[in-house]
C-alpha positions in Angstrom: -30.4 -13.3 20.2 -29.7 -15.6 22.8 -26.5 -16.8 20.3 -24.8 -13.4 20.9 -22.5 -13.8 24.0 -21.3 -9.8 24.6 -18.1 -12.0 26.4 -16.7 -13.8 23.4 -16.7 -10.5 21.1 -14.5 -8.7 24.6 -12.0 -11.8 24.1 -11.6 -12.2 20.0 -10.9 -8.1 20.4 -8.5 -9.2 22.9 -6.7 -11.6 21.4 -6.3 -9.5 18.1 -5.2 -6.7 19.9 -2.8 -9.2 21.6 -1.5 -10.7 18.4 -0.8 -7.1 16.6 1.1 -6.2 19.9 3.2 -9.5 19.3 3.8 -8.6 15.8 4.4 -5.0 16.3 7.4 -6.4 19.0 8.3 -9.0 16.5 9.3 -6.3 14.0 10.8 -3.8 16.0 13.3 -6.5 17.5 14.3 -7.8 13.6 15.1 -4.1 12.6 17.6 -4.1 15.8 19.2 -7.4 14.6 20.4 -5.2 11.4 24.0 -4.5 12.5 24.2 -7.9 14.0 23.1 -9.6 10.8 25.7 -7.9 8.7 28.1 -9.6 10.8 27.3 -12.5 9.7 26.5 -11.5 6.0 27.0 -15.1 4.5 23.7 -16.5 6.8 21.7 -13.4 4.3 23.8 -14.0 1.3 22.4 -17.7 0.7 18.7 -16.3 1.6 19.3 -14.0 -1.1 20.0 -17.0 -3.3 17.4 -18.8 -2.0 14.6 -15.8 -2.3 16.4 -13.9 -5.6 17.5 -16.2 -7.8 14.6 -19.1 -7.5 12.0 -16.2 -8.0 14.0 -14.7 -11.0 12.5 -16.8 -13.9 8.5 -16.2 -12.9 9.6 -12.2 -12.1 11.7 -12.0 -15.6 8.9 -13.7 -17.9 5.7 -11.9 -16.3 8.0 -8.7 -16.4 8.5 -9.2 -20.7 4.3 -10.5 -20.6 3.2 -7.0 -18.9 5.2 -5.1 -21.2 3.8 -7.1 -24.6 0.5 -6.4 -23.1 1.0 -2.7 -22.4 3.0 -2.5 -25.5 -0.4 -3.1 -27.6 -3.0 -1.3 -25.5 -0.6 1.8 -25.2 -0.1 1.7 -28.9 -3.7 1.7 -29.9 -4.7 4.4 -27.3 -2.2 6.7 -28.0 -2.6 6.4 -32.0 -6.2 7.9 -31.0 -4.9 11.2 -30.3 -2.2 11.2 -32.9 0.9 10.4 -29.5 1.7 6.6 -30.6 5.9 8.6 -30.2 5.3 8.7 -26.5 4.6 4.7 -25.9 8.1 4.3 -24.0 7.6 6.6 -21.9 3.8 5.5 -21.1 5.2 2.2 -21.0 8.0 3.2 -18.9 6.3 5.4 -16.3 3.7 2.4 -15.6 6.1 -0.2 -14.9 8.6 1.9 -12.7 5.7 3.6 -11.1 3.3 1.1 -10.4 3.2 -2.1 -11.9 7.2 -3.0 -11.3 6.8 -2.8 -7.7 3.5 -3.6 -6.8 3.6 -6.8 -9.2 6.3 -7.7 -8.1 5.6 -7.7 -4.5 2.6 -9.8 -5.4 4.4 -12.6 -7.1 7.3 -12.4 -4.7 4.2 -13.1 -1.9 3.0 -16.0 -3.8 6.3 -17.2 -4.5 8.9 -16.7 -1.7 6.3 -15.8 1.1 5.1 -19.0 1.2 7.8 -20.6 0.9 9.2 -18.5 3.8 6.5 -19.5 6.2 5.9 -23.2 4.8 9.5 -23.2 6.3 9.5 -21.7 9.1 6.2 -23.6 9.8 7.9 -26.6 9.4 10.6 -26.0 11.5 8.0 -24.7 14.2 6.2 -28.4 14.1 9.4 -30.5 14.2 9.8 -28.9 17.2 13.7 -27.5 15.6 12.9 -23.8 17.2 11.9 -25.3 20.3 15.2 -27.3 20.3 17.3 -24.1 19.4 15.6 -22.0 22.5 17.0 -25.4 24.9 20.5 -25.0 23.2 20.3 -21.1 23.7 20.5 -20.3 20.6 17.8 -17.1 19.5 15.8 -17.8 16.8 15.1 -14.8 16.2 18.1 -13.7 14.8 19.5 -16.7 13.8 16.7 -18.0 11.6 14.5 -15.1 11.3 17.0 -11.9 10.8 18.7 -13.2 7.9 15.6 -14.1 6.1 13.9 -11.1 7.0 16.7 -8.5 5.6 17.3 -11.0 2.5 14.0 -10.2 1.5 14.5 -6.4 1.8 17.3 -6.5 0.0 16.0 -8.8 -2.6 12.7 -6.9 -3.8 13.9 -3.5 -5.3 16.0 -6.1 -7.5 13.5 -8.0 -8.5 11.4 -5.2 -9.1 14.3 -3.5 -11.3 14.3 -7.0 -13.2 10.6 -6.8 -13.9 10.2 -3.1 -15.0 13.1 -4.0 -17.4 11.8 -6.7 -18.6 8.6 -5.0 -19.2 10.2 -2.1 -21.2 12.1 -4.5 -23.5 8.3 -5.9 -23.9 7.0 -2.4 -24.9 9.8 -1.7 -27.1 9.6 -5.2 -29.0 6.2 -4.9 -29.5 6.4 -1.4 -30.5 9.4 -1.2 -32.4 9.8 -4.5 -34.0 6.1 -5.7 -34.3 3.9 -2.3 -34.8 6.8 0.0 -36.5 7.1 3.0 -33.5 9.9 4.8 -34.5 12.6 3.5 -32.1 14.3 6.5 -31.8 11.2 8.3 -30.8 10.6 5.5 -28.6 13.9 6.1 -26.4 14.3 9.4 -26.3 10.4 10.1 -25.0 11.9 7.6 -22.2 15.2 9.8 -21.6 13.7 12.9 -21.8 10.2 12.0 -19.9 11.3 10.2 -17.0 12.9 11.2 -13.7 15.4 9.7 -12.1 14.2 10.9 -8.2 10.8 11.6 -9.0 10.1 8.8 -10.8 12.3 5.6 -10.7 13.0 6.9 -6.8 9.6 6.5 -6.1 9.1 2.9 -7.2 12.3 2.0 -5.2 11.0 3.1 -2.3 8.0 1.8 -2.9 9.7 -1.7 -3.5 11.3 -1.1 -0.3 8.1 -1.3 1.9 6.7 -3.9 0.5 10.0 -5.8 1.1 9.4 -4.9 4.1 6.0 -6.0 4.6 5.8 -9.2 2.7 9.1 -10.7 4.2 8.1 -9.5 7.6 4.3 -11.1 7.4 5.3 -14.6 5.6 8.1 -14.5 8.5 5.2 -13.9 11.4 3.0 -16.3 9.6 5.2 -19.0 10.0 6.8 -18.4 13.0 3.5 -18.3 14.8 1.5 -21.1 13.0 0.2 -23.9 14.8 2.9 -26.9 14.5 0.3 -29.0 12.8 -0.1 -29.9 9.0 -3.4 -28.0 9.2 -2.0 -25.4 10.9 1.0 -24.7 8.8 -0.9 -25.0 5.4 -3.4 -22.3 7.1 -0.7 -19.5 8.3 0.9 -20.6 4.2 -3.2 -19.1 2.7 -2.4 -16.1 5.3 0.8 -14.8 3.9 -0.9 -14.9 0.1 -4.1 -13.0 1.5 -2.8 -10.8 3.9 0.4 -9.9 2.1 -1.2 -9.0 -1.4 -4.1 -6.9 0.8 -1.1 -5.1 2.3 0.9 -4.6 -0.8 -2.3 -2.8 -2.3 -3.3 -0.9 0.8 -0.1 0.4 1.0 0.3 0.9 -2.6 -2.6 3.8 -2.3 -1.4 5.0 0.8 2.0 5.8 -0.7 1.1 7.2 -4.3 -1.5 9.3 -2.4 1.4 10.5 0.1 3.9 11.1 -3.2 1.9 13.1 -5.3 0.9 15.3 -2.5 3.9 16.2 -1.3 
């Protein structure tokens, strides 16, 4: 085993241990630069834009997709056991639950988090950040910040977009396609689903994953290597790390929701 070097495993532990520390400071200093941020509100307005609005269209159209889809299975399970009434509110509970959130903090991974740290990667090897840091000027919270609270703010809206989307999918294939009786259809929704307990929970849910998908595609970038390689590498990290994180957390949270 003359290939196992007792050394090199002491520094890789190091170095990780060293990166999570970086990170861990990383994030504490952009959720100081909150107050500071506001202050200049238009800097997160147009990353709002840029984050919200260019992600609308794939968010909107997989939202109606997942609803046709759980419009039809929900149908033909519930007509087993004589409930086919209740498919809003199975419909319902899924997407504001579950799927709304955790969806779309997938596709907001794969579509603004790489786009985030392709960015900020860029920036990194044209040596613009560097150039900032000689003028003075903090990166931190003058590229990062605003970026990293736009995509806080702009998840739980997405997320709303997709789970309504997904319930005008349930109802059309329902309603219009299968024949549910629409009243039944609403009123299981009205009566069956909680505002807090319920539609609370996925915006909070939403809200961490804002959280942690902005924050990672943000660290990705801001720490790649200022190399082609190197910024199409940390660009596969946000998409693998972030949806790992997004389901981790996804378990963690439920779990922690229906206990208490």
């Amino acid at each position: 085993m003359s290939w196992f070097k007792p050394a090199d495993v002491g520094f890789s532990a190091r170095r990780q241990l060293a990166d999570l520390g970086q990170g861990a400071r990383l994030f504490v200093r952009l959720l100081f630069t909150l107050f500071s941020s506001l202050k200049r509100f238009g800097l997160i307005r147009d990353q709002i834009h840029f984050l919200g609005n260019y992600s609308l269209a794939i968010i909107a159209v997989s939202g109606l997709f997942v609803g046709f889809v759980f419009g039809l299975q929900g149908y033909y399970t519930l007509q087993r056991y004589g409930s086919s009434e209740a498919l809003g509110l199975l419909v319902t509970l899924s997407l504001v639950r579950e799927l709304g959130p955790v969806v779309t903090a997938l596709l907001f991974a794969g579509r603004a988090g790489t786009s985030l740290t392709a960015e900020i990667g860029l920036m990194k090897a044209g040596e613009q950040i560097s150039v900032m840091e000689m003028m003075a000027v903090d990166p931190v919270l003058r590229i990062l910040a605003p970026r990293f609270w736009a995509g806080v703010i702009t998840m739980p809206l997405l997320a709303a977009v997709f789970s309504a989307m997904g319930i005008i999918g349930g109802w059309v294939v329902g309603v219009l396609m299968i024949g549910v009786d629409a009243g039944s259809f609403w009123s299981q929704i009205q009566g069956g689903v909680d505002v807090w307990k319920d539609v609370g929970n996925g915006v909070i849910k939403s809200v961490v994953f804002g959280f942690t998908v902005t924050f990672i595609a943000l660290l990705q970038g801001f720490e790649a290597q200022p190399t082609p390689e190197g910024v199409a590498s940390a660009t596969t990290r946000t998409v693998v790390v972030a949806s790992l994180s997004v389901l981790g957390l996804d378990f963690i949270l439920t779990a922690l929701m229906f206990t208490i």
